[in-house]
N, C-alpha and C positions, 0 to 999 in steps of 0.2 A: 531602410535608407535607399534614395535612388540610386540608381547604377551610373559611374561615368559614360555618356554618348558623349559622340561626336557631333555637333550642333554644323549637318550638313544636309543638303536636301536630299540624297538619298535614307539617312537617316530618318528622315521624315515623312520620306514613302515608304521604307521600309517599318516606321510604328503606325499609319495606317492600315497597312497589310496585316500587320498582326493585329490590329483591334479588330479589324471585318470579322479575320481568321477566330478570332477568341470567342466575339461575339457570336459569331455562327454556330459556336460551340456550344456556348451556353444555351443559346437556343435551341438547339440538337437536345443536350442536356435536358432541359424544358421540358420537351415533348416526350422523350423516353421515360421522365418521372411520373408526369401524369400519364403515362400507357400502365405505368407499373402501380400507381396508385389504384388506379382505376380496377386493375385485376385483383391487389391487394381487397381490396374493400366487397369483393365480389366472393370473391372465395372464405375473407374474414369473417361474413357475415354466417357463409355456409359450414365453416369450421367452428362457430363457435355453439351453433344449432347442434351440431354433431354429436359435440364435444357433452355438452346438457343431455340429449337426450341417451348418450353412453353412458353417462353416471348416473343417469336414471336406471337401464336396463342394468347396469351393474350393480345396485341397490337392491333392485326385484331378486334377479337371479340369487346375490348372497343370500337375501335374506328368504328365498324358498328352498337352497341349500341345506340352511339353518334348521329349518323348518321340519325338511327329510332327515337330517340327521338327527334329530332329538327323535324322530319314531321311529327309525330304521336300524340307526346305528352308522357309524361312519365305513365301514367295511364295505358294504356293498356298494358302496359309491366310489369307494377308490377300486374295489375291481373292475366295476365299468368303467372308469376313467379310462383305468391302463389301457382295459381291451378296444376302448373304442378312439385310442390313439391313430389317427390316420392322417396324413397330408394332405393341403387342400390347394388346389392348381391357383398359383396367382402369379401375374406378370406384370412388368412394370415397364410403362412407355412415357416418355416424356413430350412435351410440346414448348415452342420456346415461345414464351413474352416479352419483347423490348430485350433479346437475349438471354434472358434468365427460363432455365430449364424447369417446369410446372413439371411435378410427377404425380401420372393418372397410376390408379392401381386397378387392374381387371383382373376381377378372383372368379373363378367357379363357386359351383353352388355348395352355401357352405351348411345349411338344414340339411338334413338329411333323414330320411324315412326310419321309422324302431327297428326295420331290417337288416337298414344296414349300418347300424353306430357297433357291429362289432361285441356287443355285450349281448350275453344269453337272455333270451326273454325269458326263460323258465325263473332263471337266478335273481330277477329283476321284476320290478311291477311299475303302475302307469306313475308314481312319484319319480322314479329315475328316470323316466322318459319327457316328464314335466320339464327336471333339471336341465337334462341334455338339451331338450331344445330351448330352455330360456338360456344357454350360457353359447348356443350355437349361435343365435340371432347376438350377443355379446360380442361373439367374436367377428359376428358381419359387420360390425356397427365399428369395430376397432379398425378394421382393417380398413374403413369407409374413413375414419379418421387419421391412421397414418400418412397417407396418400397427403390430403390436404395441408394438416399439421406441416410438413415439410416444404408444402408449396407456398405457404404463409410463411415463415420462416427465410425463407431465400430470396420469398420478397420485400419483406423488409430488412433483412442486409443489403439488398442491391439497393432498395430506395434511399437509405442511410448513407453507400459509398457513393451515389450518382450527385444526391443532395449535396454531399461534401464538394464535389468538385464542383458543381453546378455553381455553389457557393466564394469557391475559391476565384471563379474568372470570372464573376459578375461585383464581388466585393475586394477582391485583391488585386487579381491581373489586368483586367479590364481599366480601371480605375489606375494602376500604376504605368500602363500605356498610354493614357489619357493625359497624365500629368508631363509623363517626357514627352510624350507629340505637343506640349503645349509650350513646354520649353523649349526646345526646339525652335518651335516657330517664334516665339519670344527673341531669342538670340539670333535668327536670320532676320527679323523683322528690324531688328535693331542695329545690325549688320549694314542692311539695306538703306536706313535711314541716315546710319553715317557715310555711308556710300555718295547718298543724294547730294548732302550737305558738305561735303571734300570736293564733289566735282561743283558743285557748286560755287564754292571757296575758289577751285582749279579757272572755272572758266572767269570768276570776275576778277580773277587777277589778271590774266589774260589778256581781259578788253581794259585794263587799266594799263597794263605794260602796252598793248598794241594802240593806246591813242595817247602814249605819253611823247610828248616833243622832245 
């Protein structure tokens, strides 16, 4: 429902001013969408490459797991797990797009040589070494995936909350400023017309009283 104005010409520079102002907005709006679309589509493409080729290497590695343990026995595989438990340096920086915070992830080197995974070579033969590195290169490929996964995800909430407003002043506000500036000018205009037509009335009475004998 429109809101009561006041049908006066400041009113009507004043819903001018706010159409400019909304419109500028949505255009603002506009531009930050397709900034964020554009990085959406860029990283969704490389998130979802990622993502396929992690379920592949996680595929492989279970199934040479598998593999090891029906000839080995499961034992020797969780003692090198334990022992070759170690931390692996990662940091996380961000970059901002149209606002919205992208997170790069920068890990150190996460393969690591039969030396030094921490498990006894004597205890151990080249199948555990298989494992460890098909499930090393798993975890590069994860961590390649977190980073992104979350950068896709933030960008399509922002493109969903900017679209919403985007939406709201091009089909709501926009349009319901347009209708009171129209009214407005309706009611001055009409204003004006009776205006014309009083003095009108005013002046030819005037010259009828001033040439009456």
């Amino acid at each position: 429902m429109m809101e009561q104005v006041s049908a006066t010409r400041s009113e009507l520079l004043a819903r001018r001013a706010r159409i400019k102002l909304a419109v500028q907005g949505r255009d603002l709006l506009k531009e930050r969408r397709t900034a964020l679309i554009s990085e959406f589509d860029r990283l969704g493409t490389s998130v979802l490459e990622s993502i396929d080729l992690l379920d592949r290497e996680v595929a492989g590695a279970g199934q040479l797991l598998g593999i090891a343990i029906a000839d080995d026995g499961r034992e020797p595989f969780n003692s090198a797990a334990f022992a070759a438990e170690d931390g692996i340096a990662v940091s996380v920086r961000t970059r901002s797009v149209a606002g919205v915070q992208i997170v790069e992830i920068e890990k150190g080197e996460v393969a690591r040589a039969r030396t030094s995974r921490g498990y006894s070579l004597v205890a151990t033969n080249a199948r555990t070494d298989a494992v460890a590195e098909r499930f090393e290169s798993v975890l590069d490929k994860l961590l390649n995936v977190a980073g992104l996964e979350l950068s896709v995800r933030r960008l399509a909430e922002e493109i969903a909350r900017t679209t919403r407003r985007m939406n709201a002043l091009e089909h709501v506000v926009v349009p319901r400023l347009e209708a009171e500036r129209v009214r407005i000018s309706l009611v001055l205009e009409e204003r004006e017309l009776e205006d014309r037509v009083r003095l009108r009335r005013m002046r030819a009475r005037g010259h009828r009283d001033g040439v009456r004998p």
